[in-house]
VMD Tcl script that draws the C-alpha trace (Angstrom):
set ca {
  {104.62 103.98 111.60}
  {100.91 105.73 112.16}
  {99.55 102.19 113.30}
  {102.45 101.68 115.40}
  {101.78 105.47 116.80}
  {97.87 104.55 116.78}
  {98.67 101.22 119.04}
  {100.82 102.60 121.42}
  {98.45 105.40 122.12}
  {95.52 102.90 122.74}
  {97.88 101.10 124.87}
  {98.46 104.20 127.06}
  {94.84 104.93 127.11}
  {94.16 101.70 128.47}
  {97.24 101.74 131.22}
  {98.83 98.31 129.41}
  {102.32 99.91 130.51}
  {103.47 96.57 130.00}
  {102.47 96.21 126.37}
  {103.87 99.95 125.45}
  {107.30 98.75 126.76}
  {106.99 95.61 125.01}
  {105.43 97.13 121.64}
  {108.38 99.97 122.18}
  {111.36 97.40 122.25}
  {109.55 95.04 119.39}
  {109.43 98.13 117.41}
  {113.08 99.41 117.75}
  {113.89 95.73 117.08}
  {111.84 95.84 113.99}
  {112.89 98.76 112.68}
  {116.72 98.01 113.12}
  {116.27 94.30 111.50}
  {114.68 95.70 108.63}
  {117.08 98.53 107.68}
  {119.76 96.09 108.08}
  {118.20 93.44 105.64}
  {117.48 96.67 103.28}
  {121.15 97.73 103.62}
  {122.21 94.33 102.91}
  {119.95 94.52 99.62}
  {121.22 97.64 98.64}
  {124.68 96.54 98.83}
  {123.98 93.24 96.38}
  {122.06 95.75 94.04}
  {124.24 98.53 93.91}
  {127.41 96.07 94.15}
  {128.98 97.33 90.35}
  {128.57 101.02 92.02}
  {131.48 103.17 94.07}
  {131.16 103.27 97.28}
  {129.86 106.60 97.10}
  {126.92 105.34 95.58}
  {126.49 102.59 98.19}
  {126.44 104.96 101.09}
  {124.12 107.43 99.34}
  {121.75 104.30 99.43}
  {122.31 103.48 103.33}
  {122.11 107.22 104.19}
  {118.56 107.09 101.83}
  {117.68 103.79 104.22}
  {118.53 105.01 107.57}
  {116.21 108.27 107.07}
  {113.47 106.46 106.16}
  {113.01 108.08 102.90}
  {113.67 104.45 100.95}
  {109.81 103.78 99.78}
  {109.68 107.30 98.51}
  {112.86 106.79 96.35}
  {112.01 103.66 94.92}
  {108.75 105.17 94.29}
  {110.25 108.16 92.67}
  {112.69 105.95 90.68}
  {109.77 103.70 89.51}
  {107.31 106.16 88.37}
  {110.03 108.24 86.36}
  {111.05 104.79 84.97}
  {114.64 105.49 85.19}
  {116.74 102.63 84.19}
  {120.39 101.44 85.45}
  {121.85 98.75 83.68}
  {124.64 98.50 86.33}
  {121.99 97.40 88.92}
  {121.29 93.42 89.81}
  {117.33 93.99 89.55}
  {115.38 96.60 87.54}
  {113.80 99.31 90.33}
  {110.28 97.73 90.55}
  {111.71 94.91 91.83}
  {113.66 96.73 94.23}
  {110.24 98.75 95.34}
  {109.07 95.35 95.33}
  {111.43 94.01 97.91}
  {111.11 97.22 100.02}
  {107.40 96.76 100.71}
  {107.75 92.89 101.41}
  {110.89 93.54 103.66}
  {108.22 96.24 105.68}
  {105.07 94.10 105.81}
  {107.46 91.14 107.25}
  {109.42 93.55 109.75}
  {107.06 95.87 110.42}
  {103.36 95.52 109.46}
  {102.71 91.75 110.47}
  {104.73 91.57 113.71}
  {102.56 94.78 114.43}
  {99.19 93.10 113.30}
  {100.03 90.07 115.47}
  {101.10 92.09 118.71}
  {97.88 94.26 118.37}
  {95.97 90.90 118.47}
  {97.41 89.63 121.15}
  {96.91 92.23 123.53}
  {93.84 92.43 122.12}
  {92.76 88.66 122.65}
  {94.55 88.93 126.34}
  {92.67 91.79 127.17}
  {88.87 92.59 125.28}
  {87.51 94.33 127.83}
  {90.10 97.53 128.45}
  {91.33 97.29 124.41}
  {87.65 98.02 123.21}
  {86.23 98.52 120.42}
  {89.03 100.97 118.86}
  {91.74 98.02 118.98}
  {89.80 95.97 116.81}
  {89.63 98.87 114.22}
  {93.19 99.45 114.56}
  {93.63 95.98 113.96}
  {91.21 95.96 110.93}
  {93.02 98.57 109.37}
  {96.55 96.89 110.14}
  {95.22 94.31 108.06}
  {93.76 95.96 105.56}
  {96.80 98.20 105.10}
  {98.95 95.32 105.15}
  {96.50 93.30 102.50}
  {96.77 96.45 100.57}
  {100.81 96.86 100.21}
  {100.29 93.00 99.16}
  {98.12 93.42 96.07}
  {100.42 96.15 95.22}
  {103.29 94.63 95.13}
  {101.55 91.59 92.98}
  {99.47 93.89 90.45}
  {102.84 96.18 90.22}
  {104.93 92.82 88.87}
  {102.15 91.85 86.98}
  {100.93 94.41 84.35}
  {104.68 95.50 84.23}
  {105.31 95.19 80.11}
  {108.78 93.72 80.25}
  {107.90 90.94 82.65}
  {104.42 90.30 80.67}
  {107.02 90.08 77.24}
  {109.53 87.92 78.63}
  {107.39 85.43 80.80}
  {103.58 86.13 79.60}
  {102.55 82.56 81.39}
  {103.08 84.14 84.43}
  {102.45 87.33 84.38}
  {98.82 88.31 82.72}
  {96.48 87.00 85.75}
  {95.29 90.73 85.66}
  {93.55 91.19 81.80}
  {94.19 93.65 79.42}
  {96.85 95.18 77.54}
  {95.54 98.32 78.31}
  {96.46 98.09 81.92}
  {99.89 97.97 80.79}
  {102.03 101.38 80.81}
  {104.13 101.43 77.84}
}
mol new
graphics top color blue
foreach p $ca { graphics top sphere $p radius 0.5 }
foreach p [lrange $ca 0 end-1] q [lrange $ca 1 end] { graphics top cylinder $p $q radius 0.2 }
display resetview
């Protein structure tokens, strides 16, 4: 959201009023395809749950606040043998579901404008666009090096998982 918040303001620098409404419309688009492919998620994980449950997910994806739970969940290693997937994999899912709704459609837009027009985008569009990358290559790694030095997936498939030595990595 700060990239997206960085790019429109370099847009409006610029006067691309064209691009903002674009960028604007791609973003709403974005943002509503993703929390629907999230809801649909939560609604295969949580399926053995009451409905209750299920909309205490939805209201948890439609404020945004979805990351920070899984996050939360993951790092307090609760467990929930009711769910379909453990809750790294569902943190797991989250961040790919963002970098393909959100952080590459970004990255490519930025680019384009970019590419269309150098000379009013500057120098500060190709740092925002460095840093959409990097951000983006970032929450990839993640998600791989979180999967990988996870003990139960290193236990039940260590031909795999393992590319990243050392049991001490592992949390136990």
């Amino acid at each position: 959201m700060a990239t997206s918040t960085t790019k429109l303001t370099l847009f409006h620098s610029i006067r691309l009023t064209r691009f903002i409404r674009f960028a604007l419309a791609s973003l709403k688009l974005r943002t509503i395809l993703l929390r629907s492919a999230q809801i649909i998620v939560l609604l295969g994980q949580y399926k053995n749950k009451s409905w209750k449950r299920k909309l205490w997910e939805i209201v948890i994806t439609l404020t945004f606040l979805r990351p920070l739970v899984d996050a939360y969940r993951v790092s307090t290693n609760q467990e929930d043998d009711e769910l379909v997937v453990d809750q790294l994999a569902e943190l797991c899912f989250t961040k790919a579901g963002e970098m393909g709704f959100e952080s590459i459609p970004g990255c490519v837009l930025q680019c384009y404008v970019y590419l269309v027009n150098k000379e009013q985008a500057g120098s500060f569009a190709l740092l925002s666009i460095a840093t959409s990358c990097m951000t983006t290559g970032f929450a990839s790694a993640m998600i791989s090096f979180d999967m990988d030095v996870d003990v139960t997936r290193r236990k039940t498939q260590p031909r795999f998982y393992g590319y990243i030595p050392g049991e001490q990595i592992c949390f136990k």
